[in-house]
Structure formats: structure tokens, C-alpha cells
C-alpha positions in Angstrom: 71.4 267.3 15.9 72.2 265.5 19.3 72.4 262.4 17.4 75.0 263.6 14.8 77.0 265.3 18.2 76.9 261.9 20.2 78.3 260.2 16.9 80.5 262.7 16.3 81.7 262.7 20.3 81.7 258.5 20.2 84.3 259.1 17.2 86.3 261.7 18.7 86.8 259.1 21.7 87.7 256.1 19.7 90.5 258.5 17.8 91.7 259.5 21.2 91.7 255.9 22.2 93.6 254.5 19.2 96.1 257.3 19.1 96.8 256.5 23.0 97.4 252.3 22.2 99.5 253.5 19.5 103.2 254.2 19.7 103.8 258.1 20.1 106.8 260.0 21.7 107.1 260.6 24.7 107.3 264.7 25.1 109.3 266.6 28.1 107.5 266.6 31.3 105.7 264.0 30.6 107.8 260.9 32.6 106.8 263.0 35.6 103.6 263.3 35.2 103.1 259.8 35.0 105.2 259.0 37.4 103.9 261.6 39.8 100.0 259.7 38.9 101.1 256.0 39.5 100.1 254.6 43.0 102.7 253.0 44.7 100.5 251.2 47.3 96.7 251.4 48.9 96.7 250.8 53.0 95.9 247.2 54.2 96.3 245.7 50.4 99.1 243.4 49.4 101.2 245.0 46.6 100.3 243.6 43.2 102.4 242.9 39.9 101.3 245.7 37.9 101.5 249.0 37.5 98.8 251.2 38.1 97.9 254.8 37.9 95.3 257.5 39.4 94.8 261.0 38.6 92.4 263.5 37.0 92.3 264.4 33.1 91.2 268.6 32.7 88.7 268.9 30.4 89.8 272.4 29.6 91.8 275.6 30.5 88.3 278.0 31.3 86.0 274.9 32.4 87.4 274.4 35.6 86.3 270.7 35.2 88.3 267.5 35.1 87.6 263.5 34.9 88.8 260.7 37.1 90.7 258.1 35.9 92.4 255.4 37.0 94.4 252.7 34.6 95.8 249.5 35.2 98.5 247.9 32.9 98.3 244.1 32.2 100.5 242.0 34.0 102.3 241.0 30.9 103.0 242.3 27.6 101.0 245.5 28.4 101.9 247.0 24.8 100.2 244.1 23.2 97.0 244.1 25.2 94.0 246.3 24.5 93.1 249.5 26.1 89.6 249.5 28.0 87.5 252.9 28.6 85.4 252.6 31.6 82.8 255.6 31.6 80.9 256.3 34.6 77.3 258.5 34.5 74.0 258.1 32.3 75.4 260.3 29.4 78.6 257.7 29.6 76.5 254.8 29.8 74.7 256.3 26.3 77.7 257.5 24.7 79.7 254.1 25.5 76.4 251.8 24.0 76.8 254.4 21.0 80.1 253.7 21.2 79.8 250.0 21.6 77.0 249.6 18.5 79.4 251.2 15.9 82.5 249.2 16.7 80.4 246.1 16.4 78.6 247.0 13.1 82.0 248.6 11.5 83.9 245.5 13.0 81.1 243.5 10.7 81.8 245.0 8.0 
């Protein structure tokens, strides 16, 4: 059972990471989010050429919880380039090998 839930989790993730490359309309409120997440500058480092943003993802209305993230656009062409998800924790490290393993036997297929 905590196999079929790590698969099942590992292809939740990869939707969610697909949908998010993909185009998608952008919905009210949601400019100013992003905008209120991106980080302008970090003290004693030059400024760079690409955008970059900070902030925390809830994990639910009752858990109380919520996951770091920061991501960093590529200098050029960001649309084209793909989207990494960095994972940090042992049950990250398993679910992202999980993760890793399927993508490369369903890629060999």
C-alpha cells in the first residue's frame, strides 16, 4: 500500500509539474501574488539577469503547514526551458528517485 501511494503521489507531482510548464490563464490576484514573491535583490550580491522568486506554497486550509520554494527563470527563453523540482528531506529524496525511475523507464518506452 505505501508503494501504490508513493506512485500514486510521484504521479500527482509530475501532473502538477506539467500543468505548471504549460500555458494556463492567468486568474485575478494572481499578478500580485507573484509579484509580491519575486525578490528584487539579496544584500552584498550583485543584481543578476533573471528573475527570481521566494515564498511558501500551503499545503492546506486545516494543516497549518506549507513548503518553501524558491524558483529561478532562465536567462533566456524561460517559456522554452524546462521546469526543475528540487525536493529537500529523506521522504523527498525517495519520492524524487521514484520519481526519477519512472520518467526514465516511461521515457524508454
Amino acid at each position: 500500500m505505501a508503494n501504490l501511494s508513493r506512485w500514486l503521489f510521484c504521479f500527482l507531482v509530475s501532473t502538477a509539474v506539467v500543468a505548471a510548464a504549460g500555458g494556463r490563464e492567468i486568474y485575478d490576484g494572481e499578478e500580485a501574488r507573484r509579484e509580491a514573491d519575486r525578490v528584487l535583490n539579496l544584500p552584498g550580491q550583485p543584481q543578476v539577469k533573471f528573475q527570481h522568486y521566494s515564498g511558501y506554497v500551503k499545503l492546506g486550509p486545516q494543516s497549518g503547514r506549507a513548503l518553501f520554494y524558491w524558483f529561478f527563470e532562465a536567462e533566456e527563453d524561460a517559456s522554452q526551458k524546462p521546469l526543475v523540482l528540487w525536493l529537500n528531506g529523506e521522504h523527498a529524496r525517495i519520492i524524487t528517485d521514484e520519481c526519477l525511475f519512472l520518467y526514465s523507464v516511461l521515457d524508454n518506452v
